[in-house]
mmCIF entry with sequence, helices, sheets and N, C-alpha, C, O atoms, coordinates in Angstrom:
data_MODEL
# 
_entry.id   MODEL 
# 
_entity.id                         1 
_entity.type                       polymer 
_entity.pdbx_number_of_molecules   1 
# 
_entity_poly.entity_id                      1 
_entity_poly.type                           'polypeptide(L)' 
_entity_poly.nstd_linkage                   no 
_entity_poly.nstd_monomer                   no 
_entity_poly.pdbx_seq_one_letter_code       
;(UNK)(UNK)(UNK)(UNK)(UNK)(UNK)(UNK)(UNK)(UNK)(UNK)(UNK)(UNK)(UNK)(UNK)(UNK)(UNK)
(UNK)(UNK)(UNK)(UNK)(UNK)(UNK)(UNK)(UNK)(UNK)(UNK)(UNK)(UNK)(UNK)(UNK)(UNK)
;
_entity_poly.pdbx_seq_one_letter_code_can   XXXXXXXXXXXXXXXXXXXXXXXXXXXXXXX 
_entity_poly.pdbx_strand_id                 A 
# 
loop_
_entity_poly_seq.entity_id 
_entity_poly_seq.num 
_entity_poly_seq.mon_id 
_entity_poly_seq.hetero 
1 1  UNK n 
1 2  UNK n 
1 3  UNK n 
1 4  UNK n 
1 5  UNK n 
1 6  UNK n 
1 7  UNK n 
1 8  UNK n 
1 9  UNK n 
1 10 UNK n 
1 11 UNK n 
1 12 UNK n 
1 13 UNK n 
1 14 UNK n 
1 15 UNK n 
1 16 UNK n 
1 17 UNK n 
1 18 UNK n 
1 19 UNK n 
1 20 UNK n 
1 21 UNK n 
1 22 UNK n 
1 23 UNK n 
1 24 UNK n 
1 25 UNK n 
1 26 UNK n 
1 27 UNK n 
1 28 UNK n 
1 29 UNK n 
1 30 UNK n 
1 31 UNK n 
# 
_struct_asym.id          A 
_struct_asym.entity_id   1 
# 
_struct_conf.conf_type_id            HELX_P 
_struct_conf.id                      HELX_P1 
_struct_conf.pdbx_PDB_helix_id       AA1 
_struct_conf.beg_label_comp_id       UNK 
_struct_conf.beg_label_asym_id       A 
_struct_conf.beg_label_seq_id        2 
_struct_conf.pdbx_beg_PDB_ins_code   ? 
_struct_conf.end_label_comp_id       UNK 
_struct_conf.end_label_asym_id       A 
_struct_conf.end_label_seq_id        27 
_struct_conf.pdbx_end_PDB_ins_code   ? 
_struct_conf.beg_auth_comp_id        UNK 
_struct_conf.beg_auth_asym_id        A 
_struct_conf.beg_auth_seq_id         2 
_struct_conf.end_auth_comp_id        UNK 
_struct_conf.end_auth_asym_id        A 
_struct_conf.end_auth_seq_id         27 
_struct_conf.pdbx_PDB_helix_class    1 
_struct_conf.details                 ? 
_struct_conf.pdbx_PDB_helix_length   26 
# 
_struct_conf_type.id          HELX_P 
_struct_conf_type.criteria    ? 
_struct_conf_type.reference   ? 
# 
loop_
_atom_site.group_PDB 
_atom_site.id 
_atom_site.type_symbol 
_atom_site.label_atom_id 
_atom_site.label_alt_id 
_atom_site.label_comp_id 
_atom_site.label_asym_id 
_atom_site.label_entity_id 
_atom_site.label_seq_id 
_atom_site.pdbx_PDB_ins_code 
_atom_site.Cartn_x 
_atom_site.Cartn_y 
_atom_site.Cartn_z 
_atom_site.occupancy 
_atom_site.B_iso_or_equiv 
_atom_site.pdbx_formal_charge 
_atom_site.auth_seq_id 
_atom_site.auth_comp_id 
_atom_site.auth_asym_id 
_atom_site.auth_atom_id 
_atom_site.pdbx_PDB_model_num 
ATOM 1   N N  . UNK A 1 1  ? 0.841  -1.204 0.000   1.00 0.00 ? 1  UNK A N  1 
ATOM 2   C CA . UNK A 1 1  ? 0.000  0.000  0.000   1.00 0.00 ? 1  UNK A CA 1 
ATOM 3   C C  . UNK A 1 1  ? 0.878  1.258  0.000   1.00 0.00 ? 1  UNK A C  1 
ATOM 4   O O  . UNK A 1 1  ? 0.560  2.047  -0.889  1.00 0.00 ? 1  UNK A O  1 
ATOM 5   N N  . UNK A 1 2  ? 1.906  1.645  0.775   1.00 0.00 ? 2  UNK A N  1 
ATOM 6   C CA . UNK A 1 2  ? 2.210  2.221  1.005   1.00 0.00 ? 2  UNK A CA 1 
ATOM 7   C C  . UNK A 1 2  ? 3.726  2.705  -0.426  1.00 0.00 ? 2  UNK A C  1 
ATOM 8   O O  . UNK A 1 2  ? 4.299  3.744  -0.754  1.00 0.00 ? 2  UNK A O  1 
ATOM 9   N N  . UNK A 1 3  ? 3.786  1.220  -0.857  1.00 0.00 ? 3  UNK A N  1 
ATOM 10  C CA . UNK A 1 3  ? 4.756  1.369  -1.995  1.00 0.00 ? 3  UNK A CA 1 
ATOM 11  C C  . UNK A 1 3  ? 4.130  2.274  -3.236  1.00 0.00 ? 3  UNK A C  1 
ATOM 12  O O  . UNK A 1 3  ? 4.753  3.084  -3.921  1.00 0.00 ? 3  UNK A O  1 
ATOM 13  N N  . UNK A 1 4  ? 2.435  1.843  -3.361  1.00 0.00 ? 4  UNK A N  1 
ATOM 14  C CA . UNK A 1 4  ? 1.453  2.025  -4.481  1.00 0.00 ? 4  UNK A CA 1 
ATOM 15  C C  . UNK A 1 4  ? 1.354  3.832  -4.063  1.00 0.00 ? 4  UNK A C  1 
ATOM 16  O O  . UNK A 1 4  ? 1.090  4.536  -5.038  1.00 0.00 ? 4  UNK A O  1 
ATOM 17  N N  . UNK A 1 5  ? 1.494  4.379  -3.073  1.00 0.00 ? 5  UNK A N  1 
ATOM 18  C CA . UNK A 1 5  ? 1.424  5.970  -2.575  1.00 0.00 ? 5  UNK A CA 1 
ATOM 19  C C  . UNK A 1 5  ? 2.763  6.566  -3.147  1.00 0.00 ? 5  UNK A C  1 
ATOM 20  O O  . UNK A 1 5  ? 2.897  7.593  -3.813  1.00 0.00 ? 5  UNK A O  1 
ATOM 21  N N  . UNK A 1 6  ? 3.482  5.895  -2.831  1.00 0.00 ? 6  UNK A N  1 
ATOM 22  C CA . UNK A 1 6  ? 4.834  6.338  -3.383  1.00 0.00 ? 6  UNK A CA 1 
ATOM 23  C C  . UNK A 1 6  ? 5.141  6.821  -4.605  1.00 0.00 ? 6  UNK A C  1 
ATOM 24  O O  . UNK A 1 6  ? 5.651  7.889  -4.941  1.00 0.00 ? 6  UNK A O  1 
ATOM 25  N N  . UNK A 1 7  ? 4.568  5.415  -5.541  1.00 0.00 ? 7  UNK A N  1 
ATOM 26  C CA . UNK A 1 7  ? 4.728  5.362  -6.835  1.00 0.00 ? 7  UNK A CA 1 
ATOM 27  C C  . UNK A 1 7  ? 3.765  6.677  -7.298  1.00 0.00 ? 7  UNK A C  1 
ATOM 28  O O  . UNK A 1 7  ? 4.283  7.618  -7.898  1.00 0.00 ? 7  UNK A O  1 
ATOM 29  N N  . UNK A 1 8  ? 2.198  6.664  -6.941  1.00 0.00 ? 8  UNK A N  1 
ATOM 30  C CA . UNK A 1 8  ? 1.406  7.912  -7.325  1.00 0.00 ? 8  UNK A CA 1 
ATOM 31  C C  . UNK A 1 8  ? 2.259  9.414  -7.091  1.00 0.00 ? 8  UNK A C  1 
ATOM 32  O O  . UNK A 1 8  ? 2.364  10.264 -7.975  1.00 0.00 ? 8  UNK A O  1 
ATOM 33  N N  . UNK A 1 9  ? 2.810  9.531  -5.767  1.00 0.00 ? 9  UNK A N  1 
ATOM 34  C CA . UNK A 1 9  ? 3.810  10.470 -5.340  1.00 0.00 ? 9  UNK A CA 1 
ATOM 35  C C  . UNK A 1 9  ? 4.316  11.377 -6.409  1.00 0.00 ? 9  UNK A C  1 
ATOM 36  O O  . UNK A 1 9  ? 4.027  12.480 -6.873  1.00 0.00 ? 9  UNK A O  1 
ATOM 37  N N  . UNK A 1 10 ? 5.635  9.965  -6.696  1.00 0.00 ? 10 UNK A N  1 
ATOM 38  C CA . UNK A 1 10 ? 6.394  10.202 -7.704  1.00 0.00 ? 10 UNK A CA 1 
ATOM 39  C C  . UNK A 1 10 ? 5.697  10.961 -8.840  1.00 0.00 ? 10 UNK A C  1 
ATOM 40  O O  . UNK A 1 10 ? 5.752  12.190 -8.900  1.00 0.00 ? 10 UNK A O  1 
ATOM 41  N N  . UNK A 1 11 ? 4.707  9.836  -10.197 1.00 0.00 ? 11 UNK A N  1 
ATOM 42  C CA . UNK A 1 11 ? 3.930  10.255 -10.729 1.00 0.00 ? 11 UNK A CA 1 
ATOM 43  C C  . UNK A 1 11 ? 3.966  11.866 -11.145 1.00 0.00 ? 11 UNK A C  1 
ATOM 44  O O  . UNK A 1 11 ? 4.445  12.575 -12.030 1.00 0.00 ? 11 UNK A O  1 
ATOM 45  N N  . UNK A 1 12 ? 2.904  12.031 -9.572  1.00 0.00 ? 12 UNK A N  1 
ATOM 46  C CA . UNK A 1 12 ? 2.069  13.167 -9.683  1.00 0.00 ? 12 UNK A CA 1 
ATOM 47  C C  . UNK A 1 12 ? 3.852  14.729 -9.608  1.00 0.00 ? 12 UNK A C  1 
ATOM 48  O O  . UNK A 1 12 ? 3.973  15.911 -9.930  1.00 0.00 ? 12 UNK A O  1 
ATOM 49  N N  . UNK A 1 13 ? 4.697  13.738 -9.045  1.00 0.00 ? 13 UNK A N  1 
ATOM 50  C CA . UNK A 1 13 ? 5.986  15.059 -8.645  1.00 0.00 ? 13 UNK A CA 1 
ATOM 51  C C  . UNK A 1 13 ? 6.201  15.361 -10.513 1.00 0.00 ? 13 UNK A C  1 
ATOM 52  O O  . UNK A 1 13 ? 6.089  16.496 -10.977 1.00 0.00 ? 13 UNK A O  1 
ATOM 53  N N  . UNK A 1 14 ? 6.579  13.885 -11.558 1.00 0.00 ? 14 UNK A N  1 
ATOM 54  C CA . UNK A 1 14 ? 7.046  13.796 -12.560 1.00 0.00 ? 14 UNK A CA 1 
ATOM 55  C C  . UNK A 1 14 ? 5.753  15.244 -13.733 1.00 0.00 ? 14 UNK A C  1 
ATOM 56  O O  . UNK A 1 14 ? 6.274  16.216 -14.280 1.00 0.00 ? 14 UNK A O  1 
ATOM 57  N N  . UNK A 1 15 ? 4.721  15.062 -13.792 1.00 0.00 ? 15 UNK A N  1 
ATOM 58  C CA . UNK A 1 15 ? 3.409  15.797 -14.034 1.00 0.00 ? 15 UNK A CA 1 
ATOM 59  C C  . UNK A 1 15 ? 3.906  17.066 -13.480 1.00 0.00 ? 15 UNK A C  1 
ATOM 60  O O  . UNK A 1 15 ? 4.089  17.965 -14.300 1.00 0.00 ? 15 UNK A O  1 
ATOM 61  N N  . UNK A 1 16 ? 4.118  17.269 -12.443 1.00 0.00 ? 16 UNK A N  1 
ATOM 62  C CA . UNK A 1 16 ? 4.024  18.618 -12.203 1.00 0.00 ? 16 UNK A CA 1 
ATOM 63  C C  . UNK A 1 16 ? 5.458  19.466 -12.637 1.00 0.00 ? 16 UNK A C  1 
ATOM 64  O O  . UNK A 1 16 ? 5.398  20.457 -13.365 1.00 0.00 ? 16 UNK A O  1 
ATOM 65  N N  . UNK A 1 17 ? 6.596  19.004 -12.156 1.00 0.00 ? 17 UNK A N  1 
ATOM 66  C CA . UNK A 1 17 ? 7.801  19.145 -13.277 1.00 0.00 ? 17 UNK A CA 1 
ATOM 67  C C  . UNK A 1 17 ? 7.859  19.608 -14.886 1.00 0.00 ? 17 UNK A C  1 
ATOM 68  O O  . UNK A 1 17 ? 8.538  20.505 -15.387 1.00 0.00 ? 17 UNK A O  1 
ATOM 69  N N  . UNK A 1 18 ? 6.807  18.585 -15.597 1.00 0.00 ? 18 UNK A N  1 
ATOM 70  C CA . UNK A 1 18 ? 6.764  18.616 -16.615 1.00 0.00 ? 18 UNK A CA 1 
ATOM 71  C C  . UNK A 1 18 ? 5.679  19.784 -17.005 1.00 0.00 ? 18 UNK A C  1 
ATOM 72  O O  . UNK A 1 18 ? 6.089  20.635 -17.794 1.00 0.00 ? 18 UNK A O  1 
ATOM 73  N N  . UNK A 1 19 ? 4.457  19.892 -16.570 1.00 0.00 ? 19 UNK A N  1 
ATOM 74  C CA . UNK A 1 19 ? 3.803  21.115 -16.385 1.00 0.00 ? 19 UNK A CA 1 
ATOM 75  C C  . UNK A 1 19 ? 4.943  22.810 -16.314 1.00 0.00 ? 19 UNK A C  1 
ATOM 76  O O  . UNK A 1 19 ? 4.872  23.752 -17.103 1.00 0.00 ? 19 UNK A O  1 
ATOM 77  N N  . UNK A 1 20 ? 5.820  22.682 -15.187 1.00 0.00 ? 20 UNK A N  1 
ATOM 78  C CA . UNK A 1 20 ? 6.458  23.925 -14.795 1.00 0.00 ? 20 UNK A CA 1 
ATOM 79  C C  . UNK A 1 20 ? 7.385  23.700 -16.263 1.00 0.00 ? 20 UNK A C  1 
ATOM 80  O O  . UNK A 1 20 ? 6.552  24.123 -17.064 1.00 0.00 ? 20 UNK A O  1 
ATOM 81  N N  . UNK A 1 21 ? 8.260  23.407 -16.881 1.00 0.00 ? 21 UNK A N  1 
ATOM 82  C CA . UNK A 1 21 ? 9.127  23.306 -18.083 1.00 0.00 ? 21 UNK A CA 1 
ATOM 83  C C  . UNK A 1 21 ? 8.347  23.826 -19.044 1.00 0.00 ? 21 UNK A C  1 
ATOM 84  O O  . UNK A 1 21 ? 8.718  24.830 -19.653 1.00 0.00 ? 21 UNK A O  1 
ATOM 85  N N  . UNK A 1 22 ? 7.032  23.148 -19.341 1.00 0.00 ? 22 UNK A N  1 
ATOM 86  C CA . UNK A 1 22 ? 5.983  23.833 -20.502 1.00 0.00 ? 22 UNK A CA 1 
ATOM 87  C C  . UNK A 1 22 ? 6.055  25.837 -19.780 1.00 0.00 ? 22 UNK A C  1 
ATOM 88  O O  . UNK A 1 22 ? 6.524  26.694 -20.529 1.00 0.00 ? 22 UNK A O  1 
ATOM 89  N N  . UNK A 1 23 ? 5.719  26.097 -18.852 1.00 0.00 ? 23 UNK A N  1 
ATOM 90  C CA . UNK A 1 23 ? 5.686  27.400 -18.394 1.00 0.00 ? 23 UNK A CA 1 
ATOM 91  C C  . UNK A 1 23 ? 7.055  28.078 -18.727 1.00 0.00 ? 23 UNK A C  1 
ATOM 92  O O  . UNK A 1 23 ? 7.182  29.067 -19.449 1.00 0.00 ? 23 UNK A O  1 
ATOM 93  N N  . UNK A 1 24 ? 7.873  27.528 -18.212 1.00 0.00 ? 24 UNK A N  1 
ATOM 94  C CA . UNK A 1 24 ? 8.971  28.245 -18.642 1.00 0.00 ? 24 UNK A CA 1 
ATOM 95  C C  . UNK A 1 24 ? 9.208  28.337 -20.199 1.00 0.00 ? 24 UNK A C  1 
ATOM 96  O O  . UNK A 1 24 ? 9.440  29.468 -20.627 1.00 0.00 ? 24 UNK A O  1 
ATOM 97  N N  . UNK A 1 25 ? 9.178  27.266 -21.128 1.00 0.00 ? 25 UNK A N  1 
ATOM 98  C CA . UNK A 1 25 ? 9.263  27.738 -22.547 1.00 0.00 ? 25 UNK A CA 1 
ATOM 99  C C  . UNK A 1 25 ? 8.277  28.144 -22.890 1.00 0.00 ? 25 UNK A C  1 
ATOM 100 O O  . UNK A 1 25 ? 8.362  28.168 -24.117 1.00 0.00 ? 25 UNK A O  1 
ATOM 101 N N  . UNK A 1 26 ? 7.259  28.530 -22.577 1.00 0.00 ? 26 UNK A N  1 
ATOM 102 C CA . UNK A 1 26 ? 6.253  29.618 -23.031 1.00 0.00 ? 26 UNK A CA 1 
ATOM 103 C C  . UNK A 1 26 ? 6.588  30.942 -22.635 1.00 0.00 ? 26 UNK A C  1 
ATOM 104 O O  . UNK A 1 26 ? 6.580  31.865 -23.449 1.00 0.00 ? 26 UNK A O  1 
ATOM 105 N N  . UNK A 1 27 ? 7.024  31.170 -20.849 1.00 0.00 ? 27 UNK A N  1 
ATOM 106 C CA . UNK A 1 27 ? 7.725  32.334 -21.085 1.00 0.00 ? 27 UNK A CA 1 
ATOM 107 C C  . UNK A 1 27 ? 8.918  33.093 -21.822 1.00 0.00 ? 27 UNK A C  1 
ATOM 108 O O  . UNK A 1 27 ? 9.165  34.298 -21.886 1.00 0.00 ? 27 UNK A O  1 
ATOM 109 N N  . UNK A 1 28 ? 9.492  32.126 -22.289 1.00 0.00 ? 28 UNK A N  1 
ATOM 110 C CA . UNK A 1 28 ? 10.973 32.067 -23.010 1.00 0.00 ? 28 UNK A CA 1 
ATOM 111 C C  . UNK A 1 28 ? 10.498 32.363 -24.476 1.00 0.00 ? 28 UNK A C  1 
ATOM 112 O O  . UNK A 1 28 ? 11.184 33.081 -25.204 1.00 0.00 ? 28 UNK A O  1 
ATOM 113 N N  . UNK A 1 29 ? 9.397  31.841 -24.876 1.00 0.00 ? 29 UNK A N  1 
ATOM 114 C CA . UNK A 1 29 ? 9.194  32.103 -26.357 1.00 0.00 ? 29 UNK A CA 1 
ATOM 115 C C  . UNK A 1 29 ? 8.121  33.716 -26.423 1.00 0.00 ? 29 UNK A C  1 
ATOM 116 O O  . UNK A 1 29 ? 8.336  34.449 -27.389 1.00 0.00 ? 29 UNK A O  1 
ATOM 117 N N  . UNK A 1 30 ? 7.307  34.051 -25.648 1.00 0.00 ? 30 UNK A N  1 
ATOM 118 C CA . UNK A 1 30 ? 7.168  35.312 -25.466 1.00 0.00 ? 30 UNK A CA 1 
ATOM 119 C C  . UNK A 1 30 ? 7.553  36.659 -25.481 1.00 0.00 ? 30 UNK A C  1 
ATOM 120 O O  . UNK A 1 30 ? 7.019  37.712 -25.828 1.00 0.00 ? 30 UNK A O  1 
ATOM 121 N N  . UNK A 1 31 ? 8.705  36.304 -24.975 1.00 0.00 ? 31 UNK A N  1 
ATOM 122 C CA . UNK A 1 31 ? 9.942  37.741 -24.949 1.00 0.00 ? 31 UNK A CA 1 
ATOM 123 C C  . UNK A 1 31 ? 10.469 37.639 -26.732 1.00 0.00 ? 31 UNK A C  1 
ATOM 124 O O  . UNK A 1 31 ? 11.305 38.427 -27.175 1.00 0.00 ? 31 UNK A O  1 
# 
């Protein structure tokens, strides 16, 4: 159970990473 939290954890850390990178090259292509 506690391995299966982990793994979602991770997941959801990998998603949100990848979310913030899209933000930054959108601000980067703006200027």
């Amino acid at each position: 159970m506690m391995n299966t939290y982990l793994q979602g954890a991770v997941s959801m850390n990998k998603i949100m990473i990848f979310i913030y990178c899209i933000c930054l090259f959108l601000k980067a292509v703006e200027k």
